[in-house]
DRENDO-1510 file (C-alpha; in Angstrom, 1 decimal, always signed):
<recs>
REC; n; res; u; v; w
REC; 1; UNK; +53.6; +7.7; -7.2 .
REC; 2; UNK; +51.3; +4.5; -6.5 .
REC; 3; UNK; +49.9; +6.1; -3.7 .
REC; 4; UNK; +49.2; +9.5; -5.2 .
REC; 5; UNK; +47.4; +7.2; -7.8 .
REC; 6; UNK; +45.7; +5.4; -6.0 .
REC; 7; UNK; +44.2; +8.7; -3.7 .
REC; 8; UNK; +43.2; +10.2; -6.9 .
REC; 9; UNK; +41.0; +7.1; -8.1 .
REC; 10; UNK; +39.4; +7.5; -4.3 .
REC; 11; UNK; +38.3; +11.0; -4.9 .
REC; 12; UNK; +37.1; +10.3; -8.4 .
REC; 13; UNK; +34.7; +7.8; -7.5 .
REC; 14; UNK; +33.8; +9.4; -4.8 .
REC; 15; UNK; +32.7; +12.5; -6.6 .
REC; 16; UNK; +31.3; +10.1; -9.6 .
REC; 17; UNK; +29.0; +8.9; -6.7 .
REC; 18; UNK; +28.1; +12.5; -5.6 .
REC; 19; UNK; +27.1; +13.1; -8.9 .
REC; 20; UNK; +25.4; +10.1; -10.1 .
REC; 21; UNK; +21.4; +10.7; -9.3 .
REC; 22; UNK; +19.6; +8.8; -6.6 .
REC; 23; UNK; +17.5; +6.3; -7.2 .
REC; 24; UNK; +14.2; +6.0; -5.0 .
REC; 25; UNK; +11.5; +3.8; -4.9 .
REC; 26; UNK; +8.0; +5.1; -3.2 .
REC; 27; UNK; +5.3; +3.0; -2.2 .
REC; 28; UNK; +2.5; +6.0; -2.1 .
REC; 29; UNK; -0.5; +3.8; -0.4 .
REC; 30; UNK; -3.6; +5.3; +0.8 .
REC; 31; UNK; -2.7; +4.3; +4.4 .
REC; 32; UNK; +0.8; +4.4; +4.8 .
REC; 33; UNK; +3.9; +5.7; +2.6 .
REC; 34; UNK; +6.9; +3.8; +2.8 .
REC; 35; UNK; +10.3; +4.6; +0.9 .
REC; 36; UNK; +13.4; +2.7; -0.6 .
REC; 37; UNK; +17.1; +4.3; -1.4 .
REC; 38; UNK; +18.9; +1.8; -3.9 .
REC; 39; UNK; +21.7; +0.4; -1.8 .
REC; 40; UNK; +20.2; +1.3; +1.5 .
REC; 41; UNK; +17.1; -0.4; +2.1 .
REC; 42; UNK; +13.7; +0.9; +3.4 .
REC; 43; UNK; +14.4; +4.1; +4.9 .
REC; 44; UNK; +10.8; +5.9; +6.0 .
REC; 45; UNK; +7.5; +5.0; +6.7 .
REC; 46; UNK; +4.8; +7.0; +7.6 .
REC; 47; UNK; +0.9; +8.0; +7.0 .
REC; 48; UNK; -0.3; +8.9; +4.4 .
REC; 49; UNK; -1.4; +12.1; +5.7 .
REC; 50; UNK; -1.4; +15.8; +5.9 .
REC; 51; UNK; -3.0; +18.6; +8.1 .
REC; 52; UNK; -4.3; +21.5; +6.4 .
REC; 53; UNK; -4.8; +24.9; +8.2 .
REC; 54; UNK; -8.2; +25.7; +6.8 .
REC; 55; UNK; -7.9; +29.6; +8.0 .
REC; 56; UNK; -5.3; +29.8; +5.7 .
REC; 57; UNK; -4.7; +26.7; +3.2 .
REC; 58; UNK; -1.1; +25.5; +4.6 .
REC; 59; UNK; +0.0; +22.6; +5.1 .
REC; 60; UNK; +1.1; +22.4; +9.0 .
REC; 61; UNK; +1.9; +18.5; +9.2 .
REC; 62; UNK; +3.1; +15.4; +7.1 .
REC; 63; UNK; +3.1; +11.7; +8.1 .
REC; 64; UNK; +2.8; +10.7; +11.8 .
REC; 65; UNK; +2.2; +14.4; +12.9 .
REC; 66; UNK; -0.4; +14.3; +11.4 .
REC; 67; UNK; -1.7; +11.2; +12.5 .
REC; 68; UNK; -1.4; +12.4; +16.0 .
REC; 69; UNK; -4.3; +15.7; +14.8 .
REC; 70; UNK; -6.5; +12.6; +13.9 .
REC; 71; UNK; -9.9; +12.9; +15.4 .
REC; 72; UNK; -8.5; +15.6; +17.6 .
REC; 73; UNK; -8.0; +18.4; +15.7 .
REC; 74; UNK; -10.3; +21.9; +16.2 .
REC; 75; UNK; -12.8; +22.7; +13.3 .
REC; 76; UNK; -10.0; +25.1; +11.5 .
REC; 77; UNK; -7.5; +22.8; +10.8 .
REC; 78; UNK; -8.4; +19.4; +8.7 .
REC; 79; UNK; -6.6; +16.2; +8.6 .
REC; 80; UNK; -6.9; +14.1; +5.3 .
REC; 81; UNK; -5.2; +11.6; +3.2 .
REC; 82; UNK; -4.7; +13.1; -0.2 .
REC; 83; UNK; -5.4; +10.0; -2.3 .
REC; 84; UNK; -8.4; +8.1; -2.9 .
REC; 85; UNK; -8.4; +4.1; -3.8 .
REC; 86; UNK; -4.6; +4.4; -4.4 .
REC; 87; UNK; -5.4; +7.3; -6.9 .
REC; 88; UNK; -4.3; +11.6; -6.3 .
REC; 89; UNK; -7.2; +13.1; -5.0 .
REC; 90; UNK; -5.6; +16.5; -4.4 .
REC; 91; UNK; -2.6; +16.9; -6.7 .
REC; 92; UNK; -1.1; +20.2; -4.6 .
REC; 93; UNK; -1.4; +18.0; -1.4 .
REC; 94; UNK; +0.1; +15.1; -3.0 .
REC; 95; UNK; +3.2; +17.1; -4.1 .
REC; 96; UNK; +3.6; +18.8; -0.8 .
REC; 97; UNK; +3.5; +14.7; +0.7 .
REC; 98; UNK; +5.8; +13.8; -1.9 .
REC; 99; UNK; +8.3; +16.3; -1.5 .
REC; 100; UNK; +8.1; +15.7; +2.2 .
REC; 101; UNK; +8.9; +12.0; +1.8 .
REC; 102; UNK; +11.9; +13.4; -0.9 .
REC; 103; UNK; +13.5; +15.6; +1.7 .
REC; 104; UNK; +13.3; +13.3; +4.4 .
REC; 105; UNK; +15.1; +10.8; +3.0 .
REC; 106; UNK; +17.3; +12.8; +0.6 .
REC; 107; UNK; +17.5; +16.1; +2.5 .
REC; 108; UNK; +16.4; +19.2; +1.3 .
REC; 109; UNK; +19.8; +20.3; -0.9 .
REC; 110; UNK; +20.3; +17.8; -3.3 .
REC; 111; UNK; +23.1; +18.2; -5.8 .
REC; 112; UNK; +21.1; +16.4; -8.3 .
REC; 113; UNK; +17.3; +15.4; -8.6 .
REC; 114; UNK; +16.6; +12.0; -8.0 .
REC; 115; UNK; +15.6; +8.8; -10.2 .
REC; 116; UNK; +11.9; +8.0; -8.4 .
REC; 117; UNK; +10.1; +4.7; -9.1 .
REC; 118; UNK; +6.2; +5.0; -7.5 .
REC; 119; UNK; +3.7; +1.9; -7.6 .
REC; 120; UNK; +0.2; +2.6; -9.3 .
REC; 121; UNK; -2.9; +0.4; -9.2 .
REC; 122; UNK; -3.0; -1.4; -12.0 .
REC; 123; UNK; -6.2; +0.0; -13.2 .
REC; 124; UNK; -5.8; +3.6; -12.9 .
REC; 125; UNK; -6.4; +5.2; -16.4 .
REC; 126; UNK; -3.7; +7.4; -18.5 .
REC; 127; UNK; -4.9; +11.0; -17.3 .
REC; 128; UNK; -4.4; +9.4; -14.0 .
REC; 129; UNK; -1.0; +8.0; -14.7 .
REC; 130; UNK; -0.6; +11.6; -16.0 .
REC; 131; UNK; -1.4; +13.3; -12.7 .
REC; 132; UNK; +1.1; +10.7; -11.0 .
REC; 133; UNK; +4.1; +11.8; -13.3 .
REC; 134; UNK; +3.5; +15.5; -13.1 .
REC; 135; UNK; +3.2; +15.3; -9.0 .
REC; 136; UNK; +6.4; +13.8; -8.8 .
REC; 137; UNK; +7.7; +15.7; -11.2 .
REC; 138; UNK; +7.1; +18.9; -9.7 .
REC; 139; UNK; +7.9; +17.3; -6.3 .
REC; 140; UNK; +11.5; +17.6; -7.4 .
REC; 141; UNK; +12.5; +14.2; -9.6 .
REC; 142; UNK; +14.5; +13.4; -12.8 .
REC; 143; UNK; +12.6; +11.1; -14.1 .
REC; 144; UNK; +9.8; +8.9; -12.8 .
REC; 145; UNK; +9.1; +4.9; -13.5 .
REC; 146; UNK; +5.4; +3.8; -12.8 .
REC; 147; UNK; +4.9; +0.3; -11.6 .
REC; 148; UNK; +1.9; -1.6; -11.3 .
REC; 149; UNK; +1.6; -2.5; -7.7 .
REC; 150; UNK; +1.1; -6.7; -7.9 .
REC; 151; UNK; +3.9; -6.8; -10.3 .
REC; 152; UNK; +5.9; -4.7; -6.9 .
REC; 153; UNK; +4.4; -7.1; -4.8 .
REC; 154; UNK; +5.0; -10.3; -6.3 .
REC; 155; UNK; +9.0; -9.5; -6.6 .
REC; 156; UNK; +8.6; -8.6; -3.3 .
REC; 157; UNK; +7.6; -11.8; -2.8 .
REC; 158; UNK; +10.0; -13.6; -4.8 .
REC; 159; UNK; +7.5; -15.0; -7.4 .
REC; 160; UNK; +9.1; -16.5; -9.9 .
REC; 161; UNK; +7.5; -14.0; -12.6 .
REC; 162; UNK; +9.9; -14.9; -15.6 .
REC; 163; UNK; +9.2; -18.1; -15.9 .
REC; 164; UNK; +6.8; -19.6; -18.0 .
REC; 165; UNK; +3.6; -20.3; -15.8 .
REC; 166; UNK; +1.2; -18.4; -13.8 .
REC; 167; UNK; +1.7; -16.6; -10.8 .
REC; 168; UNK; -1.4; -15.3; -9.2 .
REC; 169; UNK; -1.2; -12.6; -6.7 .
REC; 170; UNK; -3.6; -10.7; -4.1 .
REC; 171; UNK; -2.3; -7.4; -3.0 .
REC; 172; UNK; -4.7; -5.8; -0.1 .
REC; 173; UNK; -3.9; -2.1; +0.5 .
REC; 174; UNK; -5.7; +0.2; +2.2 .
REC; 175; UNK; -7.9; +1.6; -0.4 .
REC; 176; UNK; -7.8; -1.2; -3.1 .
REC; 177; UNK; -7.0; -4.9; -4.0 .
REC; 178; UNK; -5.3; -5.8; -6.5 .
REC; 179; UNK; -5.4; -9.0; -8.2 .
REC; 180; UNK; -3.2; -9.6; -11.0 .
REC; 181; UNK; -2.2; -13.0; -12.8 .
REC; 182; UNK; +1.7; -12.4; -14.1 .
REC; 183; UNK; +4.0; -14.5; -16.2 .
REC; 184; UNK; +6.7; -14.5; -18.5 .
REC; 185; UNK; +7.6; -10.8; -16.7 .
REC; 186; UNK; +4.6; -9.4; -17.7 .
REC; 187; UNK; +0.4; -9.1; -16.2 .
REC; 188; UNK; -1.7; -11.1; -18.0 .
REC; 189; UNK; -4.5; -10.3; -16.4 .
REC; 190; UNK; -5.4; -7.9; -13.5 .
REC; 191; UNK; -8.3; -5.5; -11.5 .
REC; 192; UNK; -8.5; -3.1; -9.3 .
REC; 193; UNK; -11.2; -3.8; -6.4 .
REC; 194; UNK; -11.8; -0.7; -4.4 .
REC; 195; UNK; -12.4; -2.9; -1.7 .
REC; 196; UNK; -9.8; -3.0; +1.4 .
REC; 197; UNK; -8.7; -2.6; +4.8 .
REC; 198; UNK; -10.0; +1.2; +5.1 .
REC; 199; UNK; -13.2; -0.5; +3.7 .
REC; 200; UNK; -12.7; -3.0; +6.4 .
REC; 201; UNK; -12.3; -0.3; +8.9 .
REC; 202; UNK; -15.9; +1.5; +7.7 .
REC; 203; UNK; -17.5; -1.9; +8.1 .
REC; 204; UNK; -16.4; -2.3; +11.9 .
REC; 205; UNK; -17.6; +1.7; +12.5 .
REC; 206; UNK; -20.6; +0.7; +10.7 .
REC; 207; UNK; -21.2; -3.0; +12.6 .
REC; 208; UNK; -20.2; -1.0; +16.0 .
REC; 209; UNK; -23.2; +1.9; +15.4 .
REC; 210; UNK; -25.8; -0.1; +14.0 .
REC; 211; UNK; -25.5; -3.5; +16.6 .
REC; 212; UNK; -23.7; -2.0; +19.3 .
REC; 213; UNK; -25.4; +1.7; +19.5 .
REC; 214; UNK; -21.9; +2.7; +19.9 .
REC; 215; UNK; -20.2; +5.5; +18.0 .
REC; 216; UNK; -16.1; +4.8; +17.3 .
REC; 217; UNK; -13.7; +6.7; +15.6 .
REC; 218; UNK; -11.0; +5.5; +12.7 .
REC; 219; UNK; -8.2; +4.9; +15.4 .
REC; 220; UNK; -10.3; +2.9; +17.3 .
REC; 221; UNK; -11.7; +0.4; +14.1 .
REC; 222; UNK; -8.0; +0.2; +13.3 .
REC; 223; UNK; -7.3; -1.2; +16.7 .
REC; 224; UNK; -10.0; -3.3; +17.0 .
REC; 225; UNK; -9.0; -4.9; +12.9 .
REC; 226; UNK; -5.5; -5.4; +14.2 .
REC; 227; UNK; -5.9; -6.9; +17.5 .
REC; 228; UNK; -9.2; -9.0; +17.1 .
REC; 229; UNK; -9.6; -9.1; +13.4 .
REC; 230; UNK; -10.9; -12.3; +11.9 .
REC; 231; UNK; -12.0; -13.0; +8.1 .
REC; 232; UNK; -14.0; -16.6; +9.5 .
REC; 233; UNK; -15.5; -17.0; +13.0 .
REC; 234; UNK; -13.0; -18.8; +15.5 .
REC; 235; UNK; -14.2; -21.1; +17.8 .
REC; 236; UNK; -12.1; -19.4; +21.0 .
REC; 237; UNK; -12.7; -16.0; +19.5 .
REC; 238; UNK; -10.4; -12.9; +21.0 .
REC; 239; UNK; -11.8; -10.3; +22.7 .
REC; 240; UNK; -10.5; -6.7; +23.3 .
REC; 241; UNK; -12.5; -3.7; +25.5 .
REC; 242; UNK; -13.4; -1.1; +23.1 .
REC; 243; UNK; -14.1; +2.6; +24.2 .
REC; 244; UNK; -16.3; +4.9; +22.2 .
REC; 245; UNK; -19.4; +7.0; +22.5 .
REC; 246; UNK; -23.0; +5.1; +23.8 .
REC; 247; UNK; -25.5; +6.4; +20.8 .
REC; 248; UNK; -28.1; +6.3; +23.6 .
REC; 249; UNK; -27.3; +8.5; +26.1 .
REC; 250; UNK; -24.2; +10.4; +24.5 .
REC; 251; UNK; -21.6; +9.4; +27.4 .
REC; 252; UNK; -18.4; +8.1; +27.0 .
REC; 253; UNK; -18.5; +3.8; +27.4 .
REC; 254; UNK; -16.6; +1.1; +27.5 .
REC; 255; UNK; -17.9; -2.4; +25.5 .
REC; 256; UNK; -16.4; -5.7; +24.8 .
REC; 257; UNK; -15.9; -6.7; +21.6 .
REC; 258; UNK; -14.6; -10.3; +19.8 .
REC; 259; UNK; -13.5; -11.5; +16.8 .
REC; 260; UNK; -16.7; -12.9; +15.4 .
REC; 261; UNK; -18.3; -10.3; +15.5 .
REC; 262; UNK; -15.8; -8.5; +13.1 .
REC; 263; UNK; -15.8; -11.6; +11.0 .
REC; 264; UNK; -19.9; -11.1; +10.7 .
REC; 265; UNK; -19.4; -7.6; +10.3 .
REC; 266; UNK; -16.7; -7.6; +7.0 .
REC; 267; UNK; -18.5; -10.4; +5.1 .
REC; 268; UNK; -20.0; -8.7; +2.8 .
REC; 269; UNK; -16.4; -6.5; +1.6 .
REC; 270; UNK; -14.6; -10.2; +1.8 .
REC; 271; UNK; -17.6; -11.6; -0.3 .
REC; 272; UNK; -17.1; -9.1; -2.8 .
REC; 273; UNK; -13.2; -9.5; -3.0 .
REC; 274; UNK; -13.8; -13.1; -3.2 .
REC; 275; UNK; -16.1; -12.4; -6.1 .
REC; 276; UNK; -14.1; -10.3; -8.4 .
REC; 277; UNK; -10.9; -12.8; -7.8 .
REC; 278; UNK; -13.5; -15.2; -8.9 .
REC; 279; UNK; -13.8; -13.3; -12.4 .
REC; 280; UNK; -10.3; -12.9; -12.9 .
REC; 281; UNK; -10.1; -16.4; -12.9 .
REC; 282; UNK; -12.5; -16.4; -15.1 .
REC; 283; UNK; -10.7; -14.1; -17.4 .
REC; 284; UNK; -7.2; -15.8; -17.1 .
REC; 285; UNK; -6.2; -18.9; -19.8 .
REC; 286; UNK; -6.5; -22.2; -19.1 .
REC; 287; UNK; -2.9; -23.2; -18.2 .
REC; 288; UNK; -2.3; -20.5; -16.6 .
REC; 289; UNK; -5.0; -21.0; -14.4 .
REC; 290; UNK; -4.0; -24.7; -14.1 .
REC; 291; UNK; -0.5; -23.6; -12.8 .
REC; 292; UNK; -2.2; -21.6; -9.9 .
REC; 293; UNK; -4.2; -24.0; -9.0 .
REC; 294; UNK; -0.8; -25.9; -8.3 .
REC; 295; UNK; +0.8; -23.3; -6.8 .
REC; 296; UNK; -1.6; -21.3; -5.1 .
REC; 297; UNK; -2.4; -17.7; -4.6 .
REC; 298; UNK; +0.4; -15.2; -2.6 .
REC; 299; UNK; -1.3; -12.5; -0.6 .
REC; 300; UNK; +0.8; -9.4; +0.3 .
REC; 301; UNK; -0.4; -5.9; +2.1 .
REC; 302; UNK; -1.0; -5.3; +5.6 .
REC; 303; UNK; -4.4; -5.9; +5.2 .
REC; 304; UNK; -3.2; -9.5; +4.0 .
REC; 305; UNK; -2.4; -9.9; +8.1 .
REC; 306; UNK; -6.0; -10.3; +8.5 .
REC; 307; UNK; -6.7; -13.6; +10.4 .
REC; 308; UNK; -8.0; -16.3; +9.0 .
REC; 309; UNK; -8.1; -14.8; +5.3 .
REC; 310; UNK; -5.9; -16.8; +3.8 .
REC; 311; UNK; -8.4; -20.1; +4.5 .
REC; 312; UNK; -11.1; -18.1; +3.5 .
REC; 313; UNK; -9.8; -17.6; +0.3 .
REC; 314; UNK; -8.5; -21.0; +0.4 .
REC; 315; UNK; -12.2; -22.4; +1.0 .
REC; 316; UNK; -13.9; -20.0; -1.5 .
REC; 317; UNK; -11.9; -20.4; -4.8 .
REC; 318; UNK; -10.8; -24.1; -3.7 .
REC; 319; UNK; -6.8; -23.0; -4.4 .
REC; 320; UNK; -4.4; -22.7; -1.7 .
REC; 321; UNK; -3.8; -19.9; -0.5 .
REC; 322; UNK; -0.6; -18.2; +1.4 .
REC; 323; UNK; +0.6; -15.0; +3.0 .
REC; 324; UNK; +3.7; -13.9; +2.4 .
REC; 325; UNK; +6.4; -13.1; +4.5 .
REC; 326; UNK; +6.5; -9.6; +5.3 .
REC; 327; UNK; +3.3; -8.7; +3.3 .
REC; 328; UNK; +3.3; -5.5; +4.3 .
REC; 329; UNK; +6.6; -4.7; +2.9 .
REC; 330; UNK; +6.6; -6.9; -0.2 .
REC; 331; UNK; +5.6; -3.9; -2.7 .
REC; 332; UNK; +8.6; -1.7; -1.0 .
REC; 333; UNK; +10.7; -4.2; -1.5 .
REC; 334; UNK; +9.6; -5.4; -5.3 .
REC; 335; UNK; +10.3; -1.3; -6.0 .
REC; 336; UNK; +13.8; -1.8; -4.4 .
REC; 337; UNK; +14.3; -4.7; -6.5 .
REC; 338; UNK; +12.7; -2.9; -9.8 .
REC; 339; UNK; +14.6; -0.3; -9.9 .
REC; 340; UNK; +17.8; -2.5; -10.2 .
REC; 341; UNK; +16.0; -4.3; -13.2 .
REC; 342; UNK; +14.7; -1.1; -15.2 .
REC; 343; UNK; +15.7; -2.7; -18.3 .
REC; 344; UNK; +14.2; -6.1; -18.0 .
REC; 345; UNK; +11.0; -4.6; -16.6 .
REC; 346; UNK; +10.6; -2.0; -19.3 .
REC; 347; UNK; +7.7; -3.3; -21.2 .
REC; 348; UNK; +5.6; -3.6; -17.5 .
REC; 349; UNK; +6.8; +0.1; -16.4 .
REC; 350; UNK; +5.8; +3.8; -17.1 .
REC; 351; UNK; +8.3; +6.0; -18.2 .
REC; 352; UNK; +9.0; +9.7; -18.1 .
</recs>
């Protein structure tokens, strides 16, 4: 009789777990999408891109096949990202990417929609918040939680954000920066600055065509930011062989490029990043701005991984500065962590 008991209890939880929605977490960057299953960890991470069949308006790729069209691609089919500064540029794109990322990691049948929490910059406006909630909406969740993406990234750094003093984080993305000053749970303070690594990226194209005559594509700016990046000029600089098109003559060429010369050629983005954290100091109270001063300033995104920009920051604002572990994966991993705390983080989230 026990074990006819206990066989029953199996199958009833098991079918209380078929039934009980999924909970997701989405961290929809301008560069990259990465996605978290409660219980089961990061579980995709792609581009954030799509190739559209201009002849006739379909969508023909998602993610890293679409990456691979990338500068390669014949003039009828287009490869774009389909947000802007971390905001939807192209909502029908955006729901197509979104119920991409959905089925991938969920499958296409699903018994029940989904629970989805999605970071936001923290300074997009309502009818963008709006636009957020009906894409994923229509992409096929229950209901969606909005979550500013420095309060992601600081729990994904293991701030201490309920306690009483201030934590001051820098979250560099691809198409913003986002500074935000949190305590007691909540922002206190906090910008947007559509300054970051795609920024970074331009810069290099733009430094390589105007000092170098030499013509280079996004791929190869991305290679060169990666492997020889530097926010401060290094006394042993690295060097890497870049390959791209001579301006002059209009033939393939091969140059060598180092790590100061990147550093000379993103000074004025860091400047300005440097500047704006500069006024959100300004903006943030006394003690709280004593406590970071103690504590220092966390950086998290991949463009965080840029050498040397942690003592640039450090030398700037005169406050330590760190990188996180991880930083890439630190607003994944604060959504993973969110969406066991809905409750507690309910006065910092969007709901609907």
């Amino acid at each position: 009789m026990h074990k006819k008991t206990d066989s029953l209890s199996k199958f009833l939880k098991q079918i209380v777990g078929i039934l009980k929605p999924k909970r997701v977490g989405i961290d929809l960057g301008t560069t990259y999408s990465l996605v978290t299953i409660a219980g089961k960890g990061i579980v995709l991470e792609e581009p954030t891109l799509v190739a559209i069949d201009l002849t006739t308006q379909q969508i023909i790729a998602v993610g890293n096949d679409a990456k691979y069209m990338l500068g390669k691609s014949p003039d009828t089919i287009m490869v774009k990202r389909p947000l802007r500064s971390g905001v939807i540029s192209n909502a029908r794109v955006t729901q197509k990417l979104v119920s991409y990322l959905l089925n991938r990691t969920l499958g296409s049948v699903r018994v029940l929609k989904p629970d989805v929490m999605i970071s936001t910059p923290v300074g997009i406006t309502s009818v963008e918040k709006r636009a957020v909630i009906k894409t994923v909406l229509s992409a096929g969740a229950r209901k969606v939680f909005l979550i500013p993406e420095p309060l992601a990234a600081a729990i994904g750094a293991q701030l201490p954000i309920h306690e009483s003093f201030g934590n001051m984080i820098v979250n560099f993305g691809g198409g913003t920066t986002e500074v935000a000053v949190i305590s007691l749970g909540g922002i206190v303070v906090a910008d947007s600055i559509r300054v970051a690594g795609d920024k970074f990226s331009e810069n290099i194209i733009q430094y390589a065509r105007k000092q170098r005559k030499l013509r280079i594509g996004e791929q190869m700016a991305e290679k060169i930011k990666i492997n020889i990046g530097s926010a401060l000029p290094m006394e042993r600089p690295l060097t890497m062989e870049v390959s791209g098109t001579d301006m002059a003559t209009g033939l393939p060429t091969t140059v060598e490029f180092n790590s100061n010369e990147v550093a000379q050629a993103l000074r004025g983005s860091l400047n300005e990043i440097v500047y704006n954290i500069k006024k959100i100091l300004e903006k943030t109270p006394p003690e709280l701005v004593a406590d970071i001063k103690e504590h220092g300033i966390v950086l998290t995104g991949g463009s965080a991984q840029l050498r040397n920009l942690d003592v640039l920051l450090a030398e700037a604002l005169d406050i330590p500065a760190y990188v996180a572990d991880l930083p890439k994966y630190c607003v994944i991993k604060g959504i993973e962590k969110a969406l066991d705390y809905v409750s507690a983080l309910e006065k910092s989230l969007t709901v609907a």
